[in-house]
Rosetta silent file (secondary structure, phi, psi, omega in degrees, C-alpha in Angstrom):
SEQUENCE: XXXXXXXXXXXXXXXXXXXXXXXXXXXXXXXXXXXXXXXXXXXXXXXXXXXXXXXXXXXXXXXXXXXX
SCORE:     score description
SCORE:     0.000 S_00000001
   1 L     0.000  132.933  175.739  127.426   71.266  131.416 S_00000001
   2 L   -83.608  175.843  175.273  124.107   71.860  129.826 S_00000001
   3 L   -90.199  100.377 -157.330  122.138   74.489  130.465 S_00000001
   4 L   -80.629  -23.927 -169.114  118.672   73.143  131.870 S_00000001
   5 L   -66.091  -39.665  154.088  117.040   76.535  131.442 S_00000001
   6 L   -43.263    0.358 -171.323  117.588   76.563  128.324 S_00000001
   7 L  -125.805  170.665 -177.829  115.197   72.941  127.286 S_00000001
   8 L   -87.105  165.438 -166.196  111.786   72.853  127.862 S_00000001
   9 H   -44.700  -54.295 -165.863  110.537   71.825  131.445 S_00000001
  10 H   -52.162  -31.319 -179.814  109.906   68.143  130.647 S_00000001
  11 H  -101.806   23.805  152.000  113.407   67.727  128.958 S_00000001
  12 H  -125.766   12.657  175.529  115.348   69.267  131.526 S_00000001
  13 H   -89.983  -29.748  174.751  113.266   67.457  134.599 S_00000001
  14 H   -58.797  -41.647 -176.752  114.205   64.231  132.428 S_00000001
  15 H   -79.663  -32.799  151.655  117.842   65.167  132.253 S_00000001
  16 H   -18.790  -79.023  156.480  117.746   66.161  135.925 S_00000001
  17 H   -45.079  -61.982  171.664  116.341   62.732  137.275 S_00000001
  18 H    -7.834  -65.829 -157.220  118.696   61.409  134.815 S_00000001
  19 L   -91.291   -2.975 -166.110  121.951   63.007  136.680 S_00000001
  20 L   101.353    5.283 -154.672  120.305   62.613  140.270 S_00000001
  21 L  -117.854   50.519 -176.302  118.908   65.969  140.687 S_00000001
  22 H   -51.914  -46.382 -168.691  115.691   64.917  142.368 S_00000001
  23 H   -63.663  -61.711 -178.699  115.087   68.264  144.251 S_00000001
  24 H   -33.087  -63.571 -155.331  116.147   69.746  140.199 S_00000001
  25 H   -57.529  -44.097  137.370  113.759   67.349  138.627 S_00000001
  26 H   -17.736  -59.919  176.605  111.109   68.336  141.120 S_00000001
  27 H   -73.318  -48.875  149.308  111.099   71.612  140.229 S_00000001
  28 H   -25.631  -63.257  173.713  111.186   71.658  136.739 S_00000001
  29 H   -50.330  -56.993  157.154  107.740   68.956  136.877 S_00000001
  30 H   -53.756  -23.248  164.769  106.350   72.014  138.400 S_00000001
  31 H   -94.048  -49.152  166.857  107.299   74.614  135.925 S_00000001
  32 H   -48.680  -65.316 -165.956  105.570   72.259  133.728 S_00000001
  33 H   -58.398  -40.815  160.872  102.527   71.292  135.241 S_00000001
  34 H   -51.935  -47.683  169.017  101.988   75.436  135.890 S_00000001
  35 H   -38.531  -43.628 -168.089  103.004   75.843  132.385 S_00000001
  36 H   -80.737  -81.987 -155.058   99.911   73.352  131.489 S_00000001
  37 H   -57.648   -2.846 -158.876   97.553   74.866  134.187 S_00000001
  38 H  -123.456  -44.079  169.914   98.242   78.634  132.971 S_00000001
  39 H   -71.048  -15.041 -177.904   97.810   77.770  129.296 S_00000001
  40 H   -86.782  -38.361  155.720   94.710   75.854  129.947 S_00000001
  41 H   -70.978  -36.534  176.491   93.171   78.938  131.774 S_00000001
  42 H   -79.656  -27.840 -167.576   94.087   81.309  129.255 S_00000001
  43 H   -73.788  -18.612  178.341   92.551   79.304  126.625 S_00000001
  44 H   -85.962  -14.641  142.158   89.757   78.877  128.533 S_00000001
  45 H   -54.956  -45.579 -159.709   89.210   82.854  128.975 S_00000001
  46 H   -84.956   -3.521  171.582   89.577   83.475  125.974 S_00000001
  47 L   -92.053    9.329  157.544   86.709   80.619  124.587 S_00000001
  48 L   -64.428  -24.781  178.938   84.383   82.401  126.852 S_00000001
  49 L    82.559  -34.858 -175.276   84.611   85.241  124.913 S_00000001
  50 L   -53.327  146.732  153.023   83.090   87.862  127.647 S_00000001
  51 L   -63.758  149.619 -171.344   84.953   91.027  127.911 S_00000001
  52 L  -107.724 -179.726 -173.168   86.908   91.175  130.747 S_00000001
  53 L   -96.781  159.807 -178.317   87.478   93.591  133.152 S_00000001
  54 H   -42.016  -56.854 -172.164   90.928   95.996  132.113 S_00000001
  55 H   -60.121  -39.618  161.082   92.739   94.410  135.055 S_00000001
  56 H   -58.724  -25.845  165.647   92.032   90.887  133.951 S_00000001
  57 H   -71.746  -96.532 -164.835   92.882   91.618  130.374 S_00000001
  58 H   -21.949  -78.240  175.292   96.262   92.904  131.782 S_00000001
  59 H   -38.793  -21.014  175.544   96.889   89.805  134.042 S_00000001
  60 H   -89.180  -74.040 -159.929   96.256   87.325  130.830 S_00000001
  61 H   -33.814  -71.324 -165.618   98.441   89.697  128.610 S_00000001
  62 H   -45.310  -56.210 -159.682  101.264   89.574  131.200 S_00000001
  63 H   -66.995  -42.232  173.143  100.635   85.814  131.741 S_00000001
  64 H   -70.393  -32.550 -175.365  101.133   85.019  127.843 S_00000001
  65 H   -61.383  -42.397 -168.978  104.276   87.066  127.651 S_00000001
  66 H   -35.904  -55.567 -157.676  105.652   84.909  130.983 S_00000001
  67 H   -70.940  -56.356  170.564  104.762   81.831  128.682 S_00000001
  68 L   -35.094    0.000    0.000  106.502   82.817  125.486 S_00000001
């Protein structure tokens, strides 16, 4: 059995669909598209450049470790 957690969203929502695991495949597509929408916001803090407030820095920090 693979491990799905182990692939990145897109290849284990393919391999889902694949096996029949629409509700699976579903989910996955979603851990992607947040994956997209979260990297897309931090890059877009960080080309503003402003300083942020402490808590916001903290909430980005946290949010890149999530992604990693």
């Amino acid at each position: 059995m693979i491990d799905l957690t182990k692939l990145t969203p897109d290849e284990a929502e393919a391999i889902a669909h694949a096996e029949g695991f629409t509700g699976i495949a579903a989910m996955f597509a979603r851990i992607s598209d947040l994956e997209f929408a979260a990297d897309t916001l931090i890059q877009r803090l960080e080309d503003w450049g402003n300083e942020l407030p402490t808590e916001t820095a903290q909430a980005l920090d946290h949010l890149r470790e999530l992604l990693s």
